[in-house]
N, C-alpha and C positions, 0 to 999 in steps of 0.2 A: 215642488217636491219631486216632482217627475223629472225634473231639467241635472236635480242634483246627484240621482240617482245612476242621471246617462253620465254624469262626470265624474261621478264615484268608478261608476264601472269603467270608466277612459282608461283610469289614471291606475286601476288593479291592473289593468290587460296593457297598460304601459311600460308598468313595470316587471311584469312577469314576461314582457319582451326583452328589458333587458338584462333581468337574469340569466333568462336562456342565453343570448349571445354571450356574457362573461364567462359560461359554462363550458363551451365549444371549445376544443382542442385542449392545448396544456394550458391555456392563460390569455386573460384579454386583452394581452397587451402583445402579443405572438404576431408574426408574418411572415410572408413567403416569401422572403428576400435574406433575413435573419435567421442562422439557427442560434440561439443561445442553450452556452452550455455552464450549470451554475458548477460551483465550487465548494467543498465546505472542509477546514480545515483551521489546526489552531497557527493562528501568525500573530498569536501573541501568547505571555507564558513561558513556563519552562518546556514546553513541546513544540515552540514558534519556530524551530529552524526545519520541523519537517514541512510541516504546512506551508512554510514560506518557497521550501524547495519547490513542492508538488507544484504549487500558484504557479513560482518561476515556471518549470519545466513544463504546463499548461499553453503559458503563454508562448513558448516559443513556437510548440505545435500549432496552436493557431493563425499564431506570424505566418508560421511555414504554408499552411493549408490555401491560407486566403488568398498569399502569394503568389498561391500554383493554381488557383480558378475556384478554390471552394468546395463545397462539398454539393454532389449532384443527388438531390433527392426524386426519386421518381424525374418529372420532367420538367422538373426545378433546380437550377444552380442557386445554391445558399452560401451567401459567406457566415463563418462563425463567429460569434461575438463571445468571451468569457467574464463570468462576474462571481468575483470569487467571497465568499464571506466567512469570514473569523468563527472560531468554535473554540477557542480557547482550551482545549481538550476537557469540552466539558459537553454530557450529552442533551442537558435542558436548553443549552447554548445554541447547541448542532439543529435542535429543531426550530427552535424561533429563523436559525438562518434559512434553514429549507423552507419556513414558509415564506420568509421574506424572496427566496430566489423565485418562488411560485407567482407571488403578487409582484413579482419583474419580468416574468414571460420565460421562464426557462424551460428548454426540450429535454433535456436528460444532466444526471447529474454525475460527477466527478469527486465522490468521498462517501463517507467522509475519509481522511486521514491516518486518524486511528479509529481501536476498535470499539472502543464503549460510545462513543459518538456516532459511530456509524452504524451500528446494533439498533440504537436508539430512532435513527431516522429510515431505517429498511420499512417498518410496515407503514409512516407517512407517505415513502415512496410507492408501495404498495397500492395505498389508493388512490393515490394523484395517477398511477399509472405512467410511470414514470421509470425511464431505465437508469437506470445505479450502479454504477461501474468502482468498485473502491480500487485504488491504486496500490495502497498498502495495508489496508485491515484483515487481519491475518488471521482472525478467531472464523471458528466456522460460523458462527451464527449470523457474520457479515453477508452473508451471500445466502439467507434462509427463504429468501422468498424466490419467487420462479423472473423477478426482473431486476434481479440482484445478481451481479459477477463481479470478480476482483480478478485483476492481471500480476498478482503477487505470489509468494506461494503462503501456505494454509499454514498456520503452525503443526498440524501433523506431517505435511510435507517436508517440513527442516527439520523436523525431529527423527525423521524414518530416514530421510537422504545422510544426513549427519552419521546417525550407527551404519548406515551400509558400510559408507567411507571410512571410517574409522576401524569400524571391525572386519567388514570385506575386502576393502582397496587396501589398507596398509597394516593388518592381521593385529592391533592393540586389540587385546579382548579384556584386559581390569581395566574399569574407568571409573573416573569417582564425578561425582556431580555437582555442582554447586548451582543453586538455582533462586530464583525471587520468590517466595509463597505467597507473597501478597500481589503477583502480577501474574492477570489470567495468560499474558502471550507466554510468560516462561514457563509455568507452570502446565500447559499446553504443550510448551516445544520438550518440554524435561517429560512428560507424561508420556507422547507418543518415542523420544528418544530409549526411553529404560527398554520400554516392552520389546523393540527391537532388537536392540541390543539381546538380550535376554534370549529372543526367539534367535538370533542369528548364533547363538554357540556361547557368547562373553560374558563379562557379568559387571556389574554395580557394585563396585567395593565399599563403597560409600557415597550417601547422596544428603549433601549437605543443605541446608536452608538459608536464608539470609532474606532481607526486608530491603525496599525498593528505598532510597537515600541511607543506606549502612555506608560506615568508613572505614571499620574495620570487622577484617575478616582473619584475623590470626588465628580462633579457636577454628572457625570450622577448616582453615589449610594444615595447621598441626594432622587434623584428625585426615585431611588427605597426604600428608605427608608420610603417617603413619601405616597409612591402607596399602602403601606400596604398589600406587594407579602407576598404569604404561601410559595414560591421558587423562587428560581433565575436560570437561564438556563444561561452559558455562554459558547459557541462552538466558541471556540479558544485555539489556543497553548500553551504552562503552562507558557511561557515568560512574556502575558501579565499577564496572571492566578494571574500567585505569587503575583503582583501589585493588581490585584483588591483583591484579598482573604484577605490580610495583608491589608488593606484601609480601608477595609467591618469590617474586627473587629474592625477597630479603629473608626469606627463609632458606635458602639455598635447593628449590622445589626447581627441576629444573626438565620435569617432562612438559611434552607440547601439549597447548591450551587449544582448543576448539571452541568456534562459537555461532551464532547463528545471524542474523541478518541484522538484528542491534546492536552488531559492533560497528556498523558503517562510522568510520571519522574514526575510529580509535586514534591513529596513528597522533590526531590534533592535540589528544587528550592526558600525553602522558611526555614529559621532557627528556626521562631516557627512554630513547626506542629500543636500545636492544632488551629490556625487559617483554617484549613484546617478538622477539625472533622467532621466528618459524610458526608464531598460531595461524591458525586457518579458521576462516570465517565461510558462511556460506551468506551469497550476496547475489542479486542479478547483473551488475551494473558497475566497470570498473573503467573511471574515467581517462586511460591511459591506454585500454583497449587498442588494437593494434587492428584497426577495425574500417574502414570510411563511414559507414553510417555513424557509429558512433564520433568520431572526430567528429564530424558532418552537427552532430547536436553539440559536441562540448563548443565547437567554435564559435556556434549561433547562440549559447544561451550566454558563455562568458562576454558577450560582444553585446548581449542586453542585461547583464545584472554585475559591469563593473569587474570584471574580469575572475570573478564569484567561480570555483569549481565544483559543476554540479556533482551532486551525489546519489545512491540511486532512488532517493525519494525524487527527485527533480525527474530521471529518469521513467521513475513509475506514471508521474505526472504525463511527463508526453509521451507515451506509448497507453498511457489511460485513452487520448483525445483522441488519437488515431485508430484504436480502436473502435472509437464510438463513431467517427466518421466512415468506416470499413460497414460497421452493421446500420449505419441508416442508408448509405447507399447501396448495402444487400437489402435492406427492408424495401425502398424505396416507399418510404412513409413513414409517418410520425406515431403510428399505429404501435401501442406495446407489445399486443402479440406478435405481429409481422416480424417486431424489433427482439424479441425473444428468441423468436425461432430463426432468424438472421444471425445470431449469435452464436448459436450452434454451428453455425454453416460455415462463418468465416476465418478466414486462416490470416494473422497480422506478422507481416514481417518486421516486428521490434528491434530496437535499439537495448532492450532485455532477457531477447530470444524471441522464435518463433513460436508465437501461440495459437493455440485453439481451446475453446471452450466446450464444458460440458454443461448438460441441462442444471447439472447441480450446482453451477455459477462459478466453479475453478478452472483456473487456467491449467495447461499442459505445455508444461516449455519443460528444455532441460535443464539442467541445477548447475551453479556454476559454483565455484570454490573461489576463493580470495586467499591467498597466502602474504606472511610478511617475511620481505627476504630484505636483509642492510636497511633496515627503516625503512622501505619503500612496499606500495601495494603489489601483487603479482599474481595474475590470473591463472588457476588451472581450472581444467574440464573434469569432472569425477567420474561421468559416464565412461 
C-alpha cells in the first residue's frame, strides 16, 4: 500500500513537471535558434488572392531577413521561420488556425488578413500573449487590445484622408455616395467619409446603398446622376467596382470616381479601361513606384511567385515581417510587454511608407493616392 502510494505520488509530480515545461515561453516546441512567425489568412475562397498575396510577400521578407544574418534578439541571433495557415475568410476558421500556430511554436503573429477573422482571434492573442500585427484589417476593433497593431490604415483613416482630398486638395464639395451596407469596411470608410466632408464646408447629395455581390447598379446611378455630384466616392472592393464604373459610362455619368484601398487590381477587372480614367484610389503600395526599395521587393517577390505582380496586400505582408523583426530587436525578448512598449518606440522604414505606432495599435504613415491615367496606375502624394 505504501510502495503504491510513493508511485502514485511519482507519477502526479511527473506530470505536473511537465506541464509546467509545456507552459514556458510561447510553446513547447520554441528555441533559441528559431523565431517563428505564424500567419493567418484566407488562400482559399473568394478572398484567396489576398491571403495568398500577404503569405507571398511574408515570405520574401523572411527570404530577405535570414539572408542578411537574422534577426538579433537580445544576445541571440535568430533566423525566422514562417507558417502560414488558411482561414478561409472565415473567423471560427481563423481561430482553430491560431491554435494550431500555437501547438507549432509560434512568437508573434501576422493577421489575420481581413477583418471579421482577425477581430475574432485578437482576445485568443490576448492570452497567449502574443503580438498581432494585422497587415490589412482595417476595422478598428482589429487592433482592440494593447498587443494588437495593424500597418494598414483604419477605415476612418480612408475615409477622413479621402473628403480632405476631395473637398480640400481639389475644392469638389457635392459628392454623392455609393456604398456596400452589408460590409462593415465600407460602411466604416462611407461612415467616417460623410462626417468629414460635411465638417469640411461640402455636402452629400446622395448616399446611395447597394449589397456586397450586386450587378446592377442603374437605379441607384440614375439617382446620382440626377443629384448633379462634382464626384462620386465609392469604398468598396473592385468586384463591385467593375459593375458600377462600366454602368456609370453607359449612362453617360462622366464625373470622377473616388475609392478607397479595395479597388487595388481594378484595372484587371474590367476590359475597357477607359471607363475607369481619372478615378483615384487611396492605396499604400504601387508596384511601378519609382522607388529602389520598392523595385528592390517587386523584383525579389516576382523572382519567387512566377513573375506574379505583387499588390499591396503582398506589400502589407512584408512590411508586416519587418516590422515585427524592428520590435523584437527593440524589445530584445520575447516578452509581450517589452514587445508592446518596443512598439511604440520604433520607427520602420517600409516599402508602404514610413511608420510609427501608437499605443492604440495604428499606424502613422502618409496616405498615398493612386490615379488611372491611359489604363495604367499612377501615384500621387495628397499631403
Amino acid at each position: 500500500m505504501t510502495k503504491m502510494k510513493k508511485f502514485l505520488s511519482a507519477a502526479v509530480v511527473a506530470a505536473m513537471t511537465i506541464s509546467s515545461l509545456a507552459g514556458c515561453g510561447t510553446s513547447s516546441k520554441g528555441d533559441d535558434t528559431t523565431l517563428t512567425i505564424g500567419g493567418i489568412g484566407p488562400v482559399s475562397g473568394p478572398a484567396a488572392s489576398y491571403g495568398t498575396s500577404v503569405k507571398n510577400g511574408c515570405q520574401v521578407a523572411v527570404d530577405e531577413i535570414n539572408k542578411a544574418g537574422g534577426v538579433k534578439v537580445g544576445d541571440k541571433t535568430m533566423q525566422l521561420k514562417l507558417d502560414f495557415q488558411d482561414d478561409a475568410n472565415d473567423a471560427e476558421t481563423a481561430k482553430n488556425a491560431f491554435n494550431k500556430l500555437m501547438d507549432n511554436g509560434m512568437d508573434a503573429l501576422v493577421g489575420c488578413v481581413t477583418s471579421a477573422p482577425c477581430i475574432a482571434v485578437t482576445s485568443l492573442s490576448e492570452k497567449a500573449k502574443i503580438l498581432q500585427i494585422t497587415p490589412s484589417g482595417s476595422q478598428k476593433e482589429c487592433a482592440q487590445f494593447d498587443n494588437c497593431f495593424r500597418v494598414c490604415f483604419t477605415d476612418p483613416q480612408q475615409g477622413t484622408a479621402m473628403a480632405e482630398y476631395i473637398v480640400n486638395k481639389l475644392g469638389l464639395k457635392k459628392v454623392a455616395v455609393l456604398y456596400a451596407n452589408s460590409s462593415n469596411y465600407s460602411q466604416g470608410i462611407k461612415d467616417a467619409f460623410v462626417a468629414k466632408v460635411k465638417e469640411l464646408g461640402g455636402s452629400i447629395v446622395t448616399e446611395e446603398a447597394f449589397t456586397e455581390g450586386d450587378v446592377d447598379y442603374n437605379t441607384q446611378l440614375s439617382k446620382v446622376k440626377d443629384a448633379a455630384a462634382d464626384a462620386i466616392f465609392v469604398p468598396a472592393y473592385y468586384t463591385e467596382v467593375s459593375y458600377i464604373v462600366k454602368q456609370a459610362a453607359e449612362k453617360g455619368i462622366k464625373i470622377p470616381f473616388f475609392g478607397s484601398d479595395g479597388w487595388d487590381g481594378i484595372l484587371d477587372q474590367v476590359s475597357n479601361k477607359e471607363v475607369l480614367e481619372g478615378a483615384t484610389f487611396l492605396s499604400p503600395f504601387l508596384y511601378t513606384q519609382d522607388d529602389a526599395k520598392v523595385q528592390s521587393f517587386v523584383k525579389a517577390y516576382q523572382a519567387a511567385n512566377k513573375n506574379a505582380t505583387p499588390d499591396q496586400f503582398a506589400a502589407d505582408g512584408y512590411d508586416t515581417v519587418y516590422t515585427i523583426k524592428a520590435a523584437f530587436e527593440k524589445a530584445g525578448s520575447k516578452d509581450i510587454a517589452k514587445l508592446e512598449e518596443a512598439m511604440t518606440q520604433i520607427k520602420v522604414e517600409g516599402i508602404t511608407g514610413t511608420m510609427t505606432f501608437s499605443k492604440d495599435g495604428d499606424a502613422t504613415k502618409s496616405t498615398k493616392l493612386i490615379q488611372i491615367k491611359n489604363g495604367e496606375y499612377t501615384a500621387i502624394v495628397a499631403e
